[in-house]
N, C-alpha and C positions, 0 to 999 in steps of 0.2 A: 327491354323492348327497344326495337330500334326505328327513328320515325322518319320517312324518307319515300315523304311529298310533293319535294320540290325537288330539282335537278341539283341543288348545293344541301339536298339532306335537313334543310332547313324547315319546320314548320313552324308557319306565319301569320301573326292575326289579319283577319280581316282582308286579306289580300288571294282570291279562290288559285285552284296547285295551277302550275302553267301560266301565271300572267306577272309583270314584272312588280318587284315591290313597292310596297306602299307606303308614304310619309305622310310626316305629321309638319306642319309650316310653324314656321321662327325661329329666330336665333336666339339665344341664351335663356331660353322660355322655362317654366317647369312643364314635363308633360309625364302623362301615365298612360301606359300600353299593356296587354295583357294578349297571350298566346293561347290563352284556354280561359274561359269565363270564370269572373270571380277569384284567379289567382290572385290579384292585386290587393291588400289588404287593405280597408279602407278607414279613417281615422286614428289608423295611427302606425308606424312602420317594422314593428318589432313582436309582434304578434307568438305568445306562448310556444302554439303549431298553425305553421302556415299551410293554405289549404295545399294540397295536391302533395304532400309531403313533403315540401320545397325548405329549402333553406332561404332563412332572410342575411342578406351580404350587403355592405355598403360598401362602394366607391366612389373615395375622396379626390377630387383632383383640387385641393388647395389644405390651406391649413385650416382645422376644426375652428380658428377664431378669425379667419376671415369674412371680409366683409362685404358683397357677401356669400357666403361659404358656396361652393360647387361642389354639388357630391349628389349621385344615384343609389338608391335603393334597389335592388335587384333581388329575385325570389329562384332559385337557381337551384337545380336539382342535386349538385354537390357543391358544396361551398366549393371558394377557390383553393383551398391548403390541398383538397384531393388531384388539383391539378399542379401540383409542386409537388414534386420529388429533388431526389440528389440530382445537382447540375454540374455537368463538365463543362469546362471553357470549347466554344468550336470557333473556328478562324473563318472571317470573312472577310478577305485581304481588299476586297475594294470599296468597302463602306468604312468610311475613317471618321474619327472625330477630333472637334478642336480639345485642348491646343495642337494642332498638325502641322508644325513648321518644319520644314525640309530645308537645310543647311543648304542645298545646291540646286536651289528654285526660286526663280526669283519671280515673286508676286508682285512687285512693285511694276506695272505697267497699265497700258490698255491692251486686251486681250479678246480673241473670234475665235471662236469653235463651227465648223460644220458641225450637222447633225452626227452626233454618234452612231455610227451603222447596226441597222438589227444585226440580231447574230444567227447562226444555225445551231448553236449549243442548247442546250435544254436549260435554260434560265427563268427561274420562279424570282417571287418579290424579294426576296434576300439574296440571293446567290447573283441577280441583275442589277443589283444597285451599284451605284459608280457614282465617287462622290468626287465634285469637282471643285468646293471649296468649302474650308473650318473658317469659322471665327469666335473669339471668346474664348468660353472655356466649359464642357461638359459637366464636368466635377461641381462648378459653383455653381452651374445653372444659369448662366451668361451665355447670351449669342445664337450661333445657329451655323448650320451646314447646310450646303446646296448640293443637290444631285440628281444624276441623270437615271430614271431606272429602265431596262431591260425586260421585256418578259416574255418567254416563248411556252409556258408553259404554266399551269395552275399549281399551286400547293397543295399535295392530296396527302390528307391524314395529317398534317402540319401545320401550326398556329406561332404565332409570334404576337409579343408585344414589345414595346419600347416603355419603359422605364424610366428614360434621359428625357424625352422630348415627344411633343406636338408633331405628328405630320399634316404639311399641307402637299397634297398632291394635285398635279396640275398635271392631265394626260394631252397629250399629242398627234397620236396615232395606238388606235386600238382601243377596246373595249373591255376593262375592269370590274367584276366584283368584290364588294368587300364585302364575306359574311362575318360579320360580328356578332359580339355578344348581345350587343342591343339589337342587331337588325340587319338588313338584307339592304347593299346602299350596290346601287350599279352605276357606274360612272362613263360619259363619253367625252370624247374632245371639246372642248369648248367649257368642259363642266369643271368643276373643283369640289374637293372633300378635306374635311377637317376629322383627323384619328387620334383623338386625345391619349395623351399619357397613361399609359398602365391598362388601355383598352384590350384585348383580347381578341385579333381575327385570322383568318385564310384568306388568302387573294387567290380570285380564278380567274383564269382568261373565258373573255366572252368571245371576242371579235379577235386575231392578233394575227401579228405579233403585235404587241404593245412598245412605247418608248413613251414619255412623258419625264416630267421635271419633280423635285421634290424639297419642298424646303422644310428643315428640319428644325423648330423653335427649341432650342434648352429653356428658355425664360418663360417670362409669363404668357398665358395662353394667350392667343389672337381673340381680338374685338373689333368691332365696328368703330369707326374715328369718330369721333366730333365731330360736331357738323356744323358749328357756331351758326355764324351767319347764312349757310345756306338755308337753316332749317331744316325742318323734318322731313322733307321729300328729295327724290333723285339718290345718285349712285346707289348704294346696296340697300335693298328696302328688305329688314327682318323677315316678313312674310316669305319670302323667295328663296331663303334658307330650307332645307327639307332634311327632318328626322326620319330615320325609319322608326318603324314600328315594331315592337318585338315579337321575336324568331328567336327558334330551339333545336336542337340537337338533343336525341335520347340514341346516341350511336355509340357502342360499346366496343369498339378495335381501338389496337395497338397505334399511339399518334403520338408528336412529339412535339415539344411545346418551347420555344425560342424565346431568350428574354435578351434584351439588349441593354446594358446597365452598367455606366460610369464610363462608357468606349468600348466595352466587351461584350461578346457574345457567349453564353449560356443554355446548352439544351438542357431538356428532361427527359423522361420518358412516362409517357401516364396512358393507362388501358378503354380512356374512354376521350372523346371529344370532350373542350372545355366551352363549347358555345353550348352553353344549357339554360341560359338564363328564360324566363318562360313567363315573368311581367317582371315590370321595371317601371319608378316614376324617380324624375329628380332634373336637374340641370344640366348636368354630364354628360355628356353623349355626343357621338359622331354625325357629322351635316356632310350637304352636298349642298352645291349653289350653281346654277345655270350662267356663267359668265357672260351671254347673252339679255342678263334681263340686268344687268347694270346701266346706269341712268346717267352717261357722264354730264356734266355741267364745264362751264369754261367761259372765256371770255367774248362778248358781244358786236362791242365795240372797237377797242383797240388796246396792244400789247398779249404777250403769252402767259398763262397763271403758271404759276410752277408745275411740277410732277406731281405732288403733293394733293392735288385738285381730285387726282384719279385713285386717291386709295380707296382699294378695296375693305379690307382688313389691316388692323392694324394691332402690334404687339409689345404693350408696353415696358419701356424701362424705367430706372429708377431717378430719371434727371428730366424734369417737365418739360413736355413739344421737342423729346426727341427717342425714338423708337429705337426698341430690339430688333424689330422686325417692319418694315410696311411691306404690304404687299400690295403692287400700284398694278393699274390696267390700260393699256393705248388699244382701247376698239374703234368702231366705226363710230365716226362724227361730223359734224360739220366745223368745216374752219371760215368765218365770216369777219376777221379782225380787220379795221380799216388801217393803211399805210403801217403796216407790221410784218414783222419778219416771222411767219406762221411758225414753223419747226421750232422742235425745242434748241435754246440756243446757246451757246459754247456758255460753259463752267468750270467751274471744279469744286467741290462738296466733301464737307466734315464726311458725309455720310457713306458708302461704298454702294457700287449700282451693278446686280448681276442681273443681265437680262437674257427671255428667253419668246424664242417667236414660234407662235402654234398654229396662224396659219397666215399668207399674206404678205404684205411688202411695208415696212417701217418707214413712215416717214422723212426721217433723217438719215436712215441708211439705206436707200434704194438696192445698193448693190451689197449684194455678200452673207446680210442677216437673213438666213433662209427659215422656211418653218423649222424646227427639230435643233438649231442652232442658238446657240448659247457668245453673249459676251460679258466683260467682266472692265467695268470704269472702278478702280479701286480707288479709297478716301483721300481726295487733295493732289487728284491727278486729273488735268485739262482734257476736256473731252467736249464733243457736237457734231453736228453737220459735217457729212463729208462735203469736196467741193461741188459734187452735182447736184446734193441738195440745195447748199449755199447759194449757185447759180441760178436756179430754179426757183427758187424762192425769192430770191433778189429781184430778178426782172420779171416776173412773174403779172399776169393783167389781175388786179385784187379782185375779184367775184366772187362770190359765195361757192364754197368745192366742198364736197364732201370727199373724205378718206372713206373709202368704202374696202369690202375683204383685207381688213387687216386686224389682229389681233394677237398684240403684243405684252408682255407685262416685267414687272420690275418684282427681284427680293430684293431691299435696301437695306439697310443694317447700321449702327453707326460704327461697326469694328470694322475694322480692316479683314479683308477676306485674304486668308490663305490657299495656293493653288495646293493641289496633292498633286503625287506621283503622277498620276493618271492624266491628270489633268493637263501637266506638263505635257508629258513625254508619250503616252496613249491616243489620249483624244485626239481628235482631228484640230490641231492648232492651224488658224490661219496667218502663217508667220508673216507677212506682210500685207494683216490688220493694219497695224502704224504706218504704212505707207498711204492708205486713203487718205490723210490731211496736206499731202507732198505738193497736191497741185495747186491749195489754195493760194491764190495772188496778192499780191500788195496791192492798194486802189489807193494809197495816201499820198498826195502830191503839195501839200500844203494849201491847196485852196478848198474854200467850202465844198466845192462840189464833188470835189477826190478824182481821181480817174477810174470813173468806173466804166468806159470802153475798152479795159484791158481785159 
């Protein structure tokens, strides 16, 4: 029987056919959903025969003695084995993984990309990806990959998972579905989704063409930072995390099922849709978050708090207060710092800073960081204000300003980012990036005051 209610063939609890999907609020929460009443077995997960003839599946995303353990229960009209068959390797020459060193690229700089241009090719979520920097290593589960994805077109009859890695997707321009196993997650600019490991979905285009960003975690999944001292309120508040609800496929055509696993790609070929799961309860599961409803915090009175201030999400490694992954956020704010030099201000950091701007104008790069635009401050390389920010800020009357329409974000890493092929020699490089620091002046004259009328 094939059930095809929704315009993604999807049927969905609790959510009537024709109106957009339905979530359930929190981050790392347990929750139970059900697509048809009473699927859901209840006191206990492993039930003789599950009602509706369903098979009971677990999905692990950590190890059975972790602490503590992440893993969903799922009640699925064929287990997952019928959705595996014999796989052939297929080529997808512009999604790379680390280690990705290219002998005749040299990543060692500061680096601007214009927006990567839509395309007019027919590009679905795999076939658009364009990955613009490795770091670590896929194999051991270290690090993580940045990339730019493309999409002019839905996935029909076609699923994919990843195997290697967490996607965090950050869309730009255009509007995203993701029908998954668990649920029906629609995504807009401004918003972000989290597609854990070994999940099972199709991406459709809603709105498009689509372009947006994609950071790809090998390590341990993303969490919420500490919050020491701030306490328990401001930036990302659990609640404003949003699960779907579960959604099924009983569609019986010929579809092909993509696994991405060690740097490689593998199809299959299976006779029926693998989105069948039809209730589901556990920890696991794919989110959405309104980058709109972040809460930043920062400093009052005087001097700038680091970047660090504005993590979103964050993904730990194995060496304490320093990440695999942060993923940080420059939104709308107010800047009210007395006798302070407001912009973030010149460094250079253990850590490597790939930034990307989704809509609006950056503080410390007024000129050149467009929306859809991508830069890259790699580990223990001096970077900040260009000189019109420097000048601006310098002589600047102190009054309380708000940065208003801008929204910018950081993937940080503490590996060293490699560029790819593409990212060299494809993308829109803007090869005199390094010349915006050319104008900065000397003001040092040996007295307190300096000369600063130059």
């Amino acid at each position: 029987m094939n059930r095809m209610s929704r315009p993604s063939g999807l049927q969905q609890a609790e959510t009537p056919v024709g109106t957009t999907p339905g979530y359930m609020p929190g981050f790392g929460n347990d929750f139970e959903t059900e697509a048809l009443p009473g699927a859901l077995p209840q006191g206990m997960n492993s039930p003789q025969k599950c009602r509706y003839g369903l098979y009971g599946e677990q999905l692990s995303g950590t190890a059975f003695t972790a602490n503590p353990p992440e893993r969903t229960w799922c009640y699925r009209i064929r287990p997952s084995v019928k959705h595996s068959a014999r796989y052939r390797k297929i080529d997808l020459p512009y999604w790379a993984s680390a280690p990705n060193v290219d002998p005749d690229v040299i990543s060692l700089g500061q680096y601007r990309w214009d927006p990567v241009p839509h395309s007019d090719e027919r590009l679905t979520w795999l076939t658009g990806m364009r990955t613009m920097t490795t770091a670590g290593d896929v194999n051991t589960q270290v690090g993580m990959a940045s990339h730019i994805y493309l999409v002019t077109a839905s996935m029909e009859d076609a699923y994919f998972y990843s195997a290697d890695s967490e996607l965090l997707v950050v869309p730009q321009d255009g509007r995203l579905r993701f029908a998954t196993e668990l649920g029906l997650i629609d995504l807009d600019p401004g918003e972000i989704a989290i597609l854990p490991r070994g999940l099972v979905y199709r991406v459709e285009l809603l709105d498009g063409p689509a372009r947006g960003f994609v950071c790809e975690n090998y390590g341990q999944k993303f969490e919420l930072p500490g919050r020491g001292p701030i306490g328990a309120n401001c930036l990302a508040n659990p609640r404003d995390f949003k699960v779907p609800v579960a959604a099924f496929e009983d569609r019986e055509t010929p579809s092909t099922l993509t696994i991405k696993w060690c740097g490689q790609f593998h199809e299959t070929e299976i006779p029926q849709s693998p989105l069948d799961v039809v209730a589901w309860h556990g920890n696991y599961a794919p989110c959405k978050y309104d980058l709109r409803n972040y809460c930043p915090v920062g400093a009052i009175l005087f001097d700038h708090p680091d970047p660090s201030i504005f993590t979103v999400l964050t993904a730990p490694s194995g060496v304490p207060g320093t990440a695999n992954i942060d993923f940080v956020l420059f939104r709308e704010r107010w800047m009210v710092a007395e006798d302070t030099f407001r912009p973030p201000w010149y460094h250079k950091n253990i850590m490597s800073e790939l930034m990307g701007n989704i809509y609006g104008q950056y503080d410390a790069k007024p000129q050149g960081f467009v929306p859809g635009g991508m830069s890259l401050h790699n580990m223990m390389l001096p970077h900040g204000p260009d000189n019109d920010a420097f000048e601006k800020a310098t002589f600047a009357e102190l009054e309380p300003h708000k940065l208003d329409n801008t929204m910018s974000f950081m993937f940080e890493t503490r590996f060293p980012q490699h560029l790819t092929e593409f990212a060299a020699r494809e993308a829109p490089l803007q090869d005199d990036y390094i010349d915006c620091w050319d104008s900065l002046k000397k003001h040092f004259d040996g007295t307190p005051e300096g000369d600063w009328d130059t």
